[in-house]
C-alpha positions as CSV (number, residue, x, y, z in Angstrom):
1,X,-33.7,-7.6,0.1
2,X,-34.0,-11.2,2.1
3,X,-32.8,-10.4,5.7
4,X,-31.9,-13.9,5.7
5,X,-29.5,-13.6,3.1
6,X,-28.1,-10.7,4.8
7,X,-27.8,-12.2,8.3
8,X,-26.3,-14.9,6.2
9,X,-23.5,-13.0,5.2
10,X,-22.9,-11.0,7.9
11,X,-22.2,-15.2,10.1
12,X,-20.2,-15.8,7.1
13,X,-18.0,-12.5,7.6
14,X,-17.7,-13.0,10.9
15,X,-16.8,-16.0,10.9
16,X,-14.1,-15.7,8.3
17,X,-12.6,-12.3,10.2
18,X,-12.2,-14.7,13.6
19,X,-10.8,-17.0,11.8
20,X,-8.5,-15.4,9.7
21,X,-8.2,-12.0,11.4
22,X,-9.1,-12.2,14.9
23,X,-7.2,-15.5,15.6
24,X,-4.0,-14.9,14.4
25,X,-3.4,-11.9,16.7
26,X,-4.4,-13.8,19.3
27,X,-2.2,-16.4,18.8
28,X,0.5,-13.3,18.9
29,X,-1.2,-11.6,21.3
30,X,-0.8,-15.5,23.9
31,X,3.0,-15.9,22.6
32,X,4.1,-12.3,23.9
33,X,2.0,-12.1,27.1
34,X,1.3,-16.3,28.6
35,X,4.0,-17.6,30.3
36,X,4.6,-21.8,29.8
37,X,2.1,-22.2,32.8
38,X,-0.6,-20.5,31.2
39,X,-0.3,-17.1,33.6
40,X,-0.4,-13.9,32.0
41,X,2.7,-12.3,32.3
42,X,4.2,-8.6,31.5
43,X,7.9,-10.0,31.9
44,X,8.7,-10.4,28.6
45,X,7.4,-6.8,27.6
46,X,9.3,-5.4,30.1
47,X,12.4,-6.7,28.9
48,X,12.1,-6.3,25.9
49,X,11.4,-2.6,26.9
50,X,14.6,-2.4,28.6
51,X,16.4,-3.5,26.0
52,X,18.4,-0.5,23.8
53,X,18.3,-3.1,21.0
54,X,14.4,-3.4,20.4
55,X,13.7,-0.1,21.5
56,X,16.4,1.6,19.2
57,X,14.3,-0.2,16.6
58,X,11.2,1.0,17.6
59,X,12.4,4.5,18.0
60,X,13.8,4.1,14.2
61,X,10.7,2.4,12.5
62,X,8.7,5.0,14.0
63,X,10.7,8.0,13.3
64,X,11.2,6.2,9.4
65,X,7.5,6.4,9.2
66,X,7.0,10.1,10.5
67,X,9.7,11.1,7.5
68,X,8.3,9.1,4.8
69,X,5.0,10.5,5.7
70,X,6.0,14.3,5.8
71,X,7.9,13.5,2.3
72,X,4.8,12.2,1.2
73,X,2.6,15.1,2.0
74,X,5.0,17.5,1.1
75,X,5.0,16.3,-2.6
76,X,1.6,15.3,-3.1
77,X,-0.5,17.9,-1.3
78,X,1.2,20.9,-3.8
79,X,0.7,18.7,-6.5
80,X,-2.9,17.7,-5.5
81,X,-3.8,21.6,-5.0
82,X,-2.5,23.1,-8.8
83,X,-4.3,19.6,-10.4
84,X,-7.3,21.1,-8.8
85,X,-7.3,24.5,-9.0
86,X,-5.2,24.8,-12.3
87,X,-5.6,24.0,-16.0
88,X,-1.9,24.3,-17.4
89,X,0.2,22.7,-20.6
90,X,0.1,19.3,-20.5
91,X,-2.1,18.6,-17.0
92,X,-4.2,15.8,-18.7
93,X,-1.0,13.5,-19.4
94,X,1.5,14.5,-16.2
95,X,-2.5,14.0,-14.0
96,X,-2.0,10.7,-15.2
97,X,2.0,10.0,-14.9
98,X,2.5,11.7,-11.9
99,X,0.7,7.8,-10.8
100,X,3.8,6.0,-12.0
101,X,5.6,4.8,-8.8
102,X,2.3,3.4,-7.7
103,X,3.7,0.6,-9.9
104,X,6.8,-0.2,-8.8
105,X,7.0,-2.3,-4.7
106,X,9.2,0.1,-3.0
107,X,11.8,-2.5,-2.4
108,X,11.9,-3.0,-5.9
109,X,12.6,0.7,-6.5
110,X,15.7,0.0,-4.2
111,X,17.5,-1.7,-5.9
112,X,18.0,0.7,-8.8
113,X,18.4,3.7,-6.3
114,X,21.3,1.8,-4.8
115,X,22.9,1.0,-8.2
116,X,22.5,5.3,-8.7
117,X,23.4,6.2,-5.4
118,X,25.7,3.5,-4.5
119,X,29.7,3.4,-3.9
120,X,30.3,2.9,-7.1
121,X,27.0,4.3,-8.6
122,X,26.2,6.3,-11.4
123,X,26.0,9.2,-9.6
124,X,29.5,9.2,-8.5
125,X,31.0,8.3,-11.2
126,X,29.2,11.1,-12.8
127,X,31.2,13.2,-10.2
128,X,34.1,11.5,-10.6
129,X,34.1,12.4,-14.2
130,X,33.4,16.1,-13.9
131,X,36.4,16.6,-11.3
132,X,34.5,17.8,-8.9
133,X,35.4,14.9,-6.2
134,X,35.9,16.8,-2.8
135,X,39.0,15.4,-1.1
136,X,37.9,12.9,1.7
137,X,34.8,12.4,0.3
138,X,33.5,9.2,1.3
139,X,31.3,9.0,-1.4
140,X,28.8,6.4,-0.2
141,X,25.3,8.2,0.2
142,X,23.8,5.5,2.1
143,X,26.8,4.5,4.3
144,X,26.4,7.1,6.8
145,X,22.2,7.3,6.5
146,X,20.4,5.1,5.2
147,X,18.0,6.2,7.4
148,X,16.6,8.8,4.9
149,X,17.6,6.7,1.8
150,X,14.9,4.5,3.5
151,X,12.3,7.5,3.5
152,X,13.0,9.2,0.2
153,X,12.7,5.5,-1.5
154,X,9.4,4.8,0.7
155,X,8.0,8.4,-0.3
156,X,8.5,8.6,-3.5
157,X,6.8,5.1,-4.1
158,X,3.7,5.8,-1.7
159,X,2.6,9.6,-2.2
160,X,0.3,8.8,-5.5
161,X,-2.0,7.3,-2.0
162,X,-2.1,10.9,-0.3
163,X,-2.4,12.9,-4.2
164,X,-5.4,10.5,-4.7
165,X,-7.4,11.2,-1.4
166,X,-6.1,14.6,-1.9
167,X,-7.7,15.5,-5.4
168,X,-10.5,13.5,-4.7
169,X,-10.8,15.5,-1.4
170,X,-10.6,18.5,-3.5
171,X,-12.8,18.0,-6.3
172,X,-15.7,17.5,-2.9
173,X,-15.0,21.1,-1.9
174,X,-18.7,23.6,-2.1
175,X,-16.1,26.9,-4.1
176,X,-18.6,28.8,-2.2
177,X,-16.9,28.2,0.9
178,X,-13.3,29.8,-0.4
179,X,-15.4,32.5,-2.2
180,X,-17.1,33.3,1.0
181,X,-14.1,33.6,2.6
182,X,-12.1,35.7,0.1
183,X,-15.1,37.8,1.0
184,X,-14.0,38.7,3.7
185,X,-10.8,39.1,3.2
186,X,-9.2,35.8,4.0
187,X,-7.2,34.8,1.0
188,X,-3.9,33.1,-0.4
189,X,-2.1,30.9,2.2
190,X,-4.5,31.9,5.7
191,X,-7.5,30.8,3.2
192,X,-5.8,26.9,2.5
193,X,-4.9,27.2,6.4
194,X,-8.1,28.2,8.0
195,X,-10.3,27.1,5.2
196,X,-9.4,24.6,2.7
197,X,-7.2,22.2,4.6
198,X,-10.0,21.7,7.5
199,X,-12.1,20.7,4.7
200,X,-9.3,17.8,3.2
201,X,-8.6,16.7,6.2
202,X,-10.9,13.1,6.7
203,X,-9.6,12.4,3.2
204,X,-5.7,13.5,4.6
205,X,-6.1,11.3,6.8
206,X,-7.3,8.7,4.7
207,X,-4.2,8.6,2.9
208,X,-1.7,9.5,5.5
209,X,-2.8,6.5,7.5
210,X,-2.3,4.0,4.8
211,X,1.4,6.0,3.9
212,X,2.0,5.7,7.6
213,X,1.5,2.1,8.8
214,X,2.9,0.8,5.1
215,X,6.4,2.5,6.1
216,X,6.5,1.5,9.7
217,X,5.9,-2.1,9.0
218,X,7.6,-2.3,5.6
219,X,10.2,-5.0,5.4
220,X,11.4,-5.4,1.9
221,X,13.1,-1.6,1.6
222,X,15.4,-1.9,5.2
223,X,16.8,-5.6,3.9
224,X,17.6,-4.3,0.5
225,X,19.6,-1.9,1.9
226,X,20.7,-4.0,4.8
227,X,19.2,-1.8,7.5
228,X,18.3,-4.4,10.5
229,X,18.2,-1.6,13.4
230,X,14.1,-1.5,12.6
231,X,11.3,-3.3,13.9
232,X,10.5,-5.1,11.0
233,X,13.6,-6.7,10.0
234,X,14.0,-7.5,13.8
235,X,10.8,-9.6,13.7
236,X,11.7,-11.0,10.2
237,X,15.0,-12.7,11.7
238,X,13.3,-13.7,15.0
239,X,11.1,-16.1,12.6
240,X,13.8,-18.5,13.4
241,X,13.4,-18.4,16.8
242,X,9.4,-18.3,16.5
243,X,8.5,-21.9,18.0
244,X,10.5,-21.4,21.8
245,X,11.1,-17.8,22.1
246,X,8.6,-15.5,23.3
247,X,10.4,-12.4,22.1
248,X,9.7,-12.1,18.7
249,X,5.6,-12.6,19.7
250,X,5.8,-9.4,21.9
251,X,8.0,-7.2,18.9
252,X,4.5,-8.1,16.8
253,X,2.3,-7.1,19.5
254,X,4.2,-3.8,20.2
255,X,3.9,-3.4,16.5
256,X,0.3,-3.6,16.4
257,X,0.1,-1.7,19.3
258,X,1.7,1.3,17.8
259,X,-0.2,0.9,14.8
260,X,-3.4,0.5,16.4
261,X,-2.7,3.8,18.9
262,X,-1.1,6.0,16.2
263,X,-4.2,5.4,14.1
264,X,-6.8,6.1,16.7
265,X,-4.8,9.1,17.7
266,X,-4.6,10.4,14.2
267,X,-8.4,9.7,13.9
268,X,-9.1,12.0,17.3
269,X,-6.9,14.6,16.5
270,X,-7.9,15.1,12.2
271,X,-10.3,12.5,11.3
272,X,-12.9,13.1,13.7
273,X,-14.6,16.4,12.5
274,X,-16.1,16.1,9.2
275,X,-18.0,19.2,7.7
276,X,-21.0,19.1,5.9
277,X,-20.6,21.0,2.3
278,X,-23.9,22.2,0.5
279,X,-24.6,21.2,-3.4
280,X,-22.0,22.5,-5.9
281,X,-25.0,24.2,-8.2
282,X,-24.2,27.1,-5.3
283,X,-21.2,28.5,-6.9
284,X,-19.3,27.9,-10.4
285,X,-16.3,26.8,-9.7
286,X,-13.8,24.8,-11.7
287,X,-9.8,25.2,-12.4
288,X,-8.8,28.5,-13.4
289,X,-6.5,28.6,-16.9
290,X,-2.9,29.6,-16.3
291,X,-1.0,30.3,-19.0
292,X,2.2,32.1,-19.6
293,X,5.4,31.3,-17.3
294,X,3.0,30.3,-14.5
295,X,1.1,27.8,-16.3
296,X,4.7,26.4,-17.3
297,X,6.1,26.8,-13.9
298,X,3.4,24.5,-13.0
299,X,4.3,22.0,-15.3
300,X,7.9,22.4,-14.6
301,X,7.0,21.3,-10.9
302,X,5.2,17.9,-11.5
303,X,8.0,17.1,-14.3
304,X,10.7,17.9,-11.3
305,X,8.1,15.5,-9.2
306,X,7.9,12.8,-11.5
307,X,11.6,12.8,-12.6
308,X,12.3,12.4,-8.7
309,X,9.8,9.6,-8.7
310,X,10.8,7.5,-11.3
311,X,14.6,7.5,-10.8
312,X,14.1,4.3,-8.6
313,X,12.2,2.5,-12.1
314,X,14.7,4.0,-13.9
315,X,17.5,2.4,-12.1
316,X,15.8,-0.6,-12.0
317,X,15.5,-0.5,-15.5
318,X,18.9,0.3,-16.4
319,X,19.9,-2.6,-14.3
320,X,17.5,-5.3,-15.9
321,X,19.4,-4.1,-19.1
322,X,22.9,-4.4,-17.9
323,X,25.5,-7.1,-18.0
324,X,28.1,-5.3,-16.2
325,X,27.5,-1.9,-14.6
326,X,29.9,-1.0,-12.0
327,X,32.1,2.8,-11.5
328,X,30.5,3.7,-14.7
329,X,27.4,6.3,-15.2
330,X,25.6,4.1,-17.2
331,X,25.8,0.0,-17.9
332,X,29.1,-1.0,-19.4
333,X,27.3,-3.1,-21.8
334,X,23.6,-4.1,-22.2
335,X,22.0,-7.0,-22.9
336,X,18.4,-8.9,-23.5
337,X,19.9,-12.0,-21.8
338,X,18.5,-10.8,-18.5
339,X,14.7,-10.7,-19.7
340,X,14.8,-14.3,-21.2
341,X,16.4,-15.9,-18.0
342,X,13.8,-14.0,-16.1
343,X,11.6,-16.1,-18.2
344,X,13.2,-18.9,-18.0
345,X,15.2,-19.7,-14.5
346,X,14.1,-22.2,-12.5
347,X,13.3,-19.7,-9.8
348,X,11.5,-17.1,-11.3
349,X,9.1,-19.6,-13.8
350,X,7.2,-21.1,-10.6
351,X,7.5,-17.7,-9.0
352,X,5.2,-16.1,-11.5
353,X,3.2,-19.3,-11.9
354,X,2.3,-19.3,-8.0
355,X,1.9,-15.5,-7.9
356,X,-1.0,-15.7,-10.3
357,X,-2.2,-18.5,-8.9
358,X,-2.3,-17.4,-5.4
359,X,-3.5,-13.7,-6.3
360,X,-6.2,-15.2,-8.6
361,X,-8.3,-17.2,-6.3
362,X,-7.6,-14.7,-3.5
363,X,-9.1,-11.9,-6.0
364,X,-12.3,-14.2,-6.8
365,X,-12.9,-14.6,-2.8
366,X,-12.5,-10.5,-2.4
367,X,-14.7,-10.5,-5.1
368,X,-17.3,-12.6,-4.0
369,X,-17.0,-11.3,0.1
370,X,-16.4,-7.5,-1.4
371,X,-20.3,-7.8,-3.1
372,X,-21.9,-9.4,-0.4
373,X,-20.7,-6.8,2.0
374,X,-21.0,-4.4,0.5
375,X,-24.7,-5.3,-0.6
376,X,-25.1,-5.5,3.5
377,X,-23.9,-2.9,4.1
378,X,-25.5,-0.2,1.5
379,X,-28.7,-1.8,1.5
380,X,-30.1,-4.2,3.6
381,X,-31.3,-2.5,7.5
382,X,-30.0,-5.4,9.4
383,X,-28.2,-4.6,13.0
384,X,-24.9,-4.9,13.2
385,X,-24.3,-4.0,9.6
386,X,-21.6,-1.2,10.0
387,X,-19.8,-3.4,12.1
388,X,-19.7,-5.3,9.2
389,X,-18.4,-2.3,7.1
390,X,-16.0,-1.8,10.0
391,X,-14.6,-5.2,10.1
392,X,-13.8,-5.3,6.3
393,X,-11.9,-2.4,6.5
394,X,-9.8,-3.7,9.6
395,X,-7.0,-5.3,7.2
396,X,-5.9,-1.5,6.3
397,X,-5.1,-0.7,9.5
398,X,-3.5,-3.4,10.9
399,X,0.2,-4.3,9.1
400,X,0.8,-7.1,6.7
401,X,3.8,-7.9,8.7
402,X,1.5,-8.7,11.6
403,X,-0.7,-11.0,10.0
404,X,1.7,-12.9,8.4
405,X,3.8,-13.9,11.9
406,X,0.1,-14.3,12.9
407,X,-0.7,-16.9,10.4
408,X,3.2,-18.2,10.7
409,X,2.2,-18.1,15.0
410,X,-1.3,-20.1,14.4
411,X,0.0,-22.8,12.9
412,X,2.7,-24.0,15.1
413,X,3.1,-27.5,16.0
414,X,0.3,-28.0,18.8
415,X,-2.0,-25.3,17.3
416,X,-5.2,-25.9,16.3
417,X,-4.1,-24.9,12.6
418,X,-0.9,-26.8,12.8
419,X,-2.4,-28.6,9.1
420,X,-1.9,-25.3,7.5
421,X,2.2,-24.9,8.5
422,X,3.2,-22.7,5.6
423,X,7.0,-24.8,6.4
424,X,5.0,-27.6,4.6
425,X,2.7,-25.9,1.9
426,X,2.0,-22.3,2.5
427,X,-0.7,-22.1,-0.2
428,X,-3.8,-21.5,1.6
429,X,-2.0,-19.4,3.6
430,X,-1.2,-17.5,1.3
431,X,-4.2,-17.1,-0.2
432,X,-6.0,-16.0,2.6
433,X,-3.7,-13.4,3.9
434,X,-4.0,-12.0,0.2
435,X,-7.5,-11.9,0.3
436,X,-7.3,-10.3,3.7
437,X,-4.9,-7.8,2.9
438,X,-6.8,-6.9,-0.4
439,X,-10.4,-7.7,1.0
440,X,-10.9,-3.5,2.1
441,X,-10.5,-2.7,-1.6
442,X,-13.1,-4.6,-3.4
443,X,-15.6,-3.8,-0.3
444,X,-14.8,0.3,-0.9
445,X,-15.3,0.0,-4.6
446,X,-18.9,-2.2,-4.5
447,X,-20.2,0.1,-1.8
448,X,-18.8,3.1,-3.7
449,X,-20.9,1.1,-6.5
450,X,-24.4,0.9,-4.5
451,X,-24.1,4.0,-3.2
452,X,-24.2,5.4,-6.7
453,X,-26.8,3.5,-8.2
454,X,-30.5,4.2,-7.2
455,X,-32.1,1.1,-5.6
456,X,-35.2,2.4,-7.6
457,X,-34.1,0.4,-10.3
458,X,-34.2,-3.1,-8.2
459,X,-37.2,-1.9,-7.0
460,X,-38.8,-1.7,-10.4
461,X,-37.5,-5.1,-11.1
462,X,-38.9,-6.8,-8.3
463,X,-42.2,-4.9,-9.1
464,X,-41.8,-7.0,-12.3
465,X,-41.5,-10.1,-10.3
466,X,-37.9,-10.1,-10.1
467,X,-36.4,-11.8,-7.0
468,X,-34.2,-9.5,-4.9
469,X,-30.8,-11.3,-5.3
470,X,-31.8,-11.5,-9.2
471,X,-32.7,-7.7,-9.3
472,X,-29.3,-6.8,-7.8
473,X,-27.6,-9.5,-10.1
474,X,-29.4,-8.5,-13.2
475,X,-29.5,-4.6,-12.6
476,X,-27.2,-3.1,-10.3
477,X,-24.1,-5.5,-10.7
478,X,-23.5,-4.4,-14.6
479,X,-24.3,-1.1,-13.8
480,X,-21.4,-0.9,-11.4
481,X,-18.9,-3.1,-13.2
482,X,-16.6,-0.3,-13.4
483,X,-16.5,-0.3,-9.7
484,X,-15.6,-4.0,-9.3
485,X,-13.5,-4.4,-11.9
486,X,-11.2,-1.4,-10.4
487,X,-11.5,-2.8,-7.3
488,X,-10.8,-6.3,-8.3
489,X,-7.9,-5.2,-10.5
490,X,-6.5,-3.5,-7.5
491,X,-6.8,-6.6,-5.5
492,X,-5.1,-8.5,-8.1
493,X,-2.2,-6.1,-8.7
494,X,-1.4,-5.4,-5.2
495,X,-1.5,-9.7,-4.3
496,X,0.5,-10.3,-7.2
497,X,3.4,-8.4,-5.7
498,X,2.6,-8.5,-2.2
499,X,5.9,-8.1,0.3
500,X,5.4,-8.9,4.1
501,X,3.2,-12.4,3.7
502,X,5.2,-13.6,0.8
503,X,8.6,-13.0,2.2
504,X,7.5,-14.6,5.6
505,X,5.3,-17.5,4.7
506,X,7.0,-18.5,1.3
507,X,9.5,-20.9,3.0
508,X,10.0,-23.6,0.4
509,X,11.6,-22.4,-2.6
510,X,8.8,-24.3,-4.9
511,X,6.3,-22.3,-3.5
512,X,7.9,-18.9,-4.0
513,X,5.7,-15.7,-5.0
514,X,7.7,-13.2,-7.6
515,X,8.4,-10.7,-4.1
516,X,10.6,-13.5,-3.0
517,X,11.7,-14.6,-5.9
518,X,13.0,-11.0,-6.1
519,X,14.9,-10.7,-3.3
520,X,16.5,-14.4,-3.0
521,X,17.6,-13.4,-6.8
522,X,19.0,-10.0,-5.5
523,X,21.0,-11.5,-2.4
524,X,22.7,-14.4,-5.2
525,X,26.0,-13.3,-6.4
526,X,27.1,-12.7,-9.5
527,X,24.1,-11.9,-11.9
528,X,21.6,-12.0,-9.0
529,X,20.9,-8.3,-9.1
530,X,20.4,-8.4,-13.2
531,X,17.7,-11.1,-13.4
532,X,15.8,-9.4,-10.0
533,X,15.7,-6.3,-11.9
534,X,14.3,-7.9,-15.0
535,X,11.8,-9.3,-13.3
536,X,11.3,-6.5,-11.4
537,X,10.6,-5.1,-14.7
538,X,8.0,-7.2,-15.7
539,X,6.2,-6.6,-12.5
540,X,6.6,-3.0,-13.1
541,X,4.4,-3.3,-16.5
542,X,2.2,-5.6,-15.4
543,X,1.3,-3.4,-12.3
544,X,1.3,0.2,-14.6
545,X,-1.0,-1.7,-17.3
546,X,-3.7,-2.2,-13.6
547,X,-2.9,1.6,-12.5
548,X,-4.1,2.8,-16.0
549,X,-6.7,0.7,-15.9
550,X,-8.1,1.7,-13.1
551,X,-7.5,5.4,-13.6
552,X,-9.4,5.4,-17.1
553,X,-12.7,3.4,-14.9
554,X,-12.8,5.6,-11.7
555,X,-10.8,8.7,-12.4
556,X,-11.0,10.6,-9.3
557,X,-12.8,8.5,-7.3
558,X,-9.6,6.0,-7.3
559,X,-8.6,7.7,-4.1
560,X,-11.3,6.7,-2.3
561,X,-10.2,3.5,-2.5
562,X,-7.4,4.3,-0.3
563,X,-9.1,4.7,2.3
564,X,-9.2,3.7,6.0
């Protein structure tokens, strides 16, 4: 290939990621720690550490992680394990629906689990109706914790990332190995322990990480259910403050600190061994057949599993159908009204108009950057081109939340990108913290692409007389479509209903992505909650008609997407 071209797009990269990456924690990075003289100063940090306010929030976002992560592996790792090993009644169709929360934003999903588990939800009055009301009950499941309301919501939305890395994980493992070990007498629970776990972990870890920093930065979630004492709420109301006080500039960089630290710990500790496998032809392996009450026990479990994980759709559902639902089990009367005003108020129209628009042309730039990467990365010899790789995949490891008071931070009155105040128009904004945010998918799915495909075949093309860049257009790009289309769908989905840089840089109510639109229709009285849900709801299905999508293209290999 032309070095130039690669060099080329390595400036252009790089130039983009200082820009649009590099800068904006800067900016946070001067706002926390320069005084108004221009001295660097730790006074702000330590106050802000001595303050039980920030630090109760720290301890909180962080402990809210650890749980929704545990949740998360505790569901998906069984589930991952009997998909793999098993074949039992119905795998092929509960394989594919146990992927159903992936389509639903987590916040979203809270609004129907407060309508169940609520006051005056459907699960009490469900109570309430049986007679089995304990006297002094206070009957409000969130009241007292919504700590773990929080978790469970987060979980249950988020462990289809860990079940993907996990089969796909899986599917990688030599049988020989286990069989080896069996051999000699290591089997049933000691063999996953000593053996097979070691062998998942890089791709554990892959998933974990993204499970991880997504719940300790995640904003929507704690303001649904009016849970301030976290970080990220914390930050989200210091936006006010954002032009005078420095306070809100060190919360962010503590953020990305922890983020940062927790991730290069996690990577030491379980990411940094990776063992080599020989070629599958050394063993037959395959899933075993279970049939009987174990094969049904099996699908008795990821039934329980899915049930669990769609009560928050359901809900939301429910909800999006309701004109009145309140002390009853279900909606005191249903209606389609809510759909068509979804459709038709004068919030939610432009909403969905500037969602597609933003996550279209922020899609065709992650497509466009995602190739040329990934072309540099798999193929070319240049130096410098795994810091490349490594610099795409940055955005996954490094919050939303972050980036967004970055951008908000950069463009200050005084700051060199003062022209780009979101207060004003936060379009480009917008569209570039999408196509950040997004970028490390499109990049994962074209290298996956190259990596697959022989460069023999450009190779006989430019024999041919073919140009390079022609060869790769001509050959390899349709050969891989499946790739980028995955990767571009998932680009697109995720954009469309992206949380932290929509609810933070969507100021103006004409400007509004559907996330926003969501919540300032949730926090309206009166039919507020309705209309969110319904277009909640049409979110939902446009979301679950990507996921299927993209499960039908890449199969397995969609969980090495999701990866850091």
């Amino acid at each position: 290939m032309s070095q130039g071209f690669a060099r080329l797009v390595f400036a252009v990269t790089a130039a983009f990621f200082a820009a649009f990456f590099v800068w904006p924690i800067l900016q946070i990075l001067k706002g926390g720690f320069v005084d108004a003289d221009g001295h660097l100063t730790l006074s702000y940090l330590v106050a802000l550490l001595q303050d039980p306010v920030y630090l109760m929030g720290l301890a909180n976002s962080f402990m809210l992680a650890c749980a929704t992560t545990s949740i998360a592996f505790g569901i998906a790792i069984p589930l991952a394990f009997l998909s793999d090993r098993f074949n039992f009644p119905l795998k092929a169709a509960l394989s594919s629906v146990v992927l159903i929360p992936m389509i639903l934003p987590p916040f979203v999903g809270a609004i129907g689990i407060k309508q169940i588990f609520g006051q005056y939800g459907a699960l009490n009055a469900g109570i309430i109706a049986l007679g089995l009301r304990p006297d002094g009950w206070a009957f409000d499941w969130f009241a007292a914790n919504r700590f773990w309301g929080i978790a469970c919501v987060q979980a249950l939305s988020l462990y289809p990332i860990v079940y993907l890395n996990a089969v796909a994980s899986l599917a990688n493992i030599d049988p020989a190995m286990e069989e080896a070990a069996e051999n000699l007498g290591c089997r049933g629970f000691r063999k996953f322990f000593k053996i097979t776990l070691p062998l998942i972990r890089p791709g554990l870890f892959a998933g974990g990480t993204i499970v991880f920093i997504w719940a300790f930065t995640e904003l929507g979630v704690p303001l649904i259910f009016d849970y301030p004492r976290v970080t990220s709420v914390q930050i989200f109301y210091g936006l006010k403050e954002i032009g005078g006080n420095p306070f809100p500039y060190t919360l962010v960089a503590v953020m990305l600190a922890c983020t940062v630290a927790l991730y290069a710990l996690g990577k030491g500790l379980f990411g940094r061994k990776a063992h080599a496998m020989m070629a599958k032809a050394t063993s037959t392996g395959g899933p075993r057949p279970l049939g009987g009450l174990r094969g049904w026990l099996c699908t008795g479990l990821f039934l329980a599993v899915t049930l669990a994980a769609v009560t928050p759709h359901l809900g939301v559902i429910l909800v999006s159908f309701a004109s009145d639902w309140y002390g009853s089990v279900l909606p005191n009367s249903f209606t389609l009204q809510n759909y068509e005003i979804a459709l038709g108020h004068g919030l939610t129209v432009p909403a969905i108009a500037n969602s597609l628009k933003f996550a279209s042309i922020s899609t065709l730039i992650d497509i466009i950057l995602g190739i040329a990467i990934a072309y540099v990365v798999v193929r070319s010899k240049i130096r410098g081109r795994q810091i490349l790789d490594f610099l795409s995949m940055l955005p996954l490891a490094v919050p939303g939340l972050v980036l967004a008071f970055g951008y908000l931070a950069m463009s200050q009155e005084g700051r060199f990108f003062a022209f780009l105040n979101p207060i004003e128009n936060p379009t480009f904004l917008l569209i570039i913290a999408y196509s950040v945010r997004r970028l490390p998918y499109v990049v994962r799915s074209a290298s996956a692409g190259f990596q697959q495909t022989s460069e023999t075949l450009e190779e006989a093309a430019q024999n041919l007389g073919c140009p390079p860049l022609k060869a790769t257009a001509k050959v390899t790009l349709p050969l891989i479509a499946a790739n980028l289309i995955a990767g571009g769908l998932l680009a697109f989905a995720f954009a469309m209903l992206e949380v932290s840089d929509s609810l933070i840089l969507a100021q103006k109510q004409a400007f509004y992505p559907i996330t926003k639109a969501i919540l300032e229709l949730f926090q309206l009285l009166g039919d507020g909650k309705f209309i969110a849900s319904a277009l909640g709801v049409w979110a939902m299905a446009f979301l679950g008609v990507t996921i299927v999508g993209m499960s039908l293209l890449l199969g397995k290999k969609l969980g090495a997407i999701f990866r850091v």
